[in-house]
N, C-alpha and C positions, 0 to 999 in steps of 0.2 A: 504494500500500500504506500501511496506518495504520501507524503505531510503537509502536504499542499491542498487547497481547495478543490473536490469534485462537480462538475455540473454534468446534470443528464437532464434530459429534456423528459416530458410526459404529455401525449396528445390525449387534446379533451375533446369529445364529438357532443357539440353542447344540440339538444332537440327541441328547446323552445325560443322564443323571442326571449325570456327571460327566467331564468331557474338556476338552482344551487344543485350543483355535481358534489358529491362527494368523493374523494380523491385522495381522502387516508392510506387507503391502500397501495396504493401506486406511489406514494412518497416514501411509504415505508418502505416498497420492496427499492426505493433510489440510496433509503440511507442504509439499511442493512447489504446493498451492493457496495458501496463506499468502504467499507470495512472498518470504518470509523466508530468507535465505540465511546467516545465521549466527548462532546464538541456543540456544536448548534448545524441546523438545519435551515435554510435560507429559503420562500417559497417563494418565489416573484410570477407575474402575470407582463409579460411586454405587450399589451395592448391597450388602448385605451378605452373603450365598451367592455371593460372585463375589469375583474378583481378577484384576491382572496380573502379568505375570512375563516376565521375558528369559534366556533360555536355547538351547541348542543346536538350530539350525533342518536341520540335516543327517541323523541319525539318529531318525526316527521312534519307535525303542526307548526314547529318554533321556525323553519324553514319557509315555509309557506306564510304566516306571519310575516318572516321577515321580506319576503318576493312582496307581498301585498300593501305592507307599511311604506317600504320606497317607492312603490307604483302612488302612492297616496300622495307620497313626499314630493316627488318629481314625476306628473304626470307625464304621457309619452308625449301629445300636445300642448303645447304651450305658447308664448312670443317669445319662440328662443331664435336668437339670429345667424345660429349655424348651417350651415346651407345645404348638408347634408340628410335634414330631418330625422339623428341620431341625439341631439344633442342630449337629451333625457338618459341615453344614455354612459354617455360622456357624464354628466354630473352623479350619475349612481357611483361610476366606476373612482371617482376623485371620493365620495363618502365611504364607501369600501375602503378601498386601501388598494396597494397593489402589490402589496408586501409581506409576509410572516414571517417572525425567528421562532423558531421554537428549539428547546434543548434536545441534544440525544442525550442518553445516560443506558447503559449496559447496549448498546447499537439499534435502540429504538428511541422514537420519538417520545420527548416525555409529557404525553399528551395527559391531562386532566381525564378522571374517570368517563363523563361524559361529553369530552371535545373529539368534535373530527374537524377537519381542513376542506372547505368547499371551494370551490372554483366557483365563481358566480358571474352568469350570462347576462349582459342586459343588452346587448343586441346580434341574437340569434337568429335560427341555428347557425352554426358556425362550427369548423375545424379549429382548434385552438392549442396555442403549446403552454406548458406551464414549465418554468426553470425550476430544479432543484439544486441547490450548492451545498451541498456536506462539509462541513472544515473540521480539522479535531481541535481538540481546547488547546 
């Protein structure tokens, strides 16, 4: 293993205009290839109609919630002066984030009992890549 930073990519095949992928799985198996077993995990999103997020991987509701809360917050129409008629989702993706550290500790992510890492669509469907960076401590 190098001592140096890992990045692998992970393609998301997002199905709606707007929805949370869950993508735990597919990070896991990035940092357990890393062979790094103590260090952080880096999730980035390089697009801007996209983000990630860590939140409750238990109740499907708290998901949908939150899809419905930002459709509320930043409707798809608006007087917005993007010329794309994206912008809505361009302002989700800046409220999100585009970003997660999360720690590894024994070569897994040290996710909270009920957290998983979502990928989040807000101008779907769409082929999307998400970076993973492994570093050790």
């Amino acid at each position: 293993m190098d001592d140096g930073p890992m990045t692998q990519e992970v393609v998301v095949r997002t199905g709606r205009h707007s929805e949370l992928r869950d993508v735990t799985a597919a990070v896991e198996e990035r940092v357990a290839s890393s062979g790094v077993r103590e260090g952080v995990c880096l999730v980035f999103v390089p697009h801007t109609t996209a983000g990630v997020l860590i939140n409750e991987n238990a109740d499907p509701g708290v998901l949908e919630d939150v899809i419905a809360t930002l459709d509320r917050l930043v409707p798809w129409k608006g007087d917005y002066r993007h010329n794309e008629d994206n912008a809505a989702a361009h302002i989700k993706a800046i409220l999100v984030g585009a970003s997660q550290l999360v720690p590894v500790r024994d070569g897994r992510l040290s996710l909270g009992r009920w957290q998983g890492i979502y990928f989040a669509e807000f101008d779907g469907p769409r082929e999307r890549r998400l970076q993973v960076t492994v570093r050790p401590a």
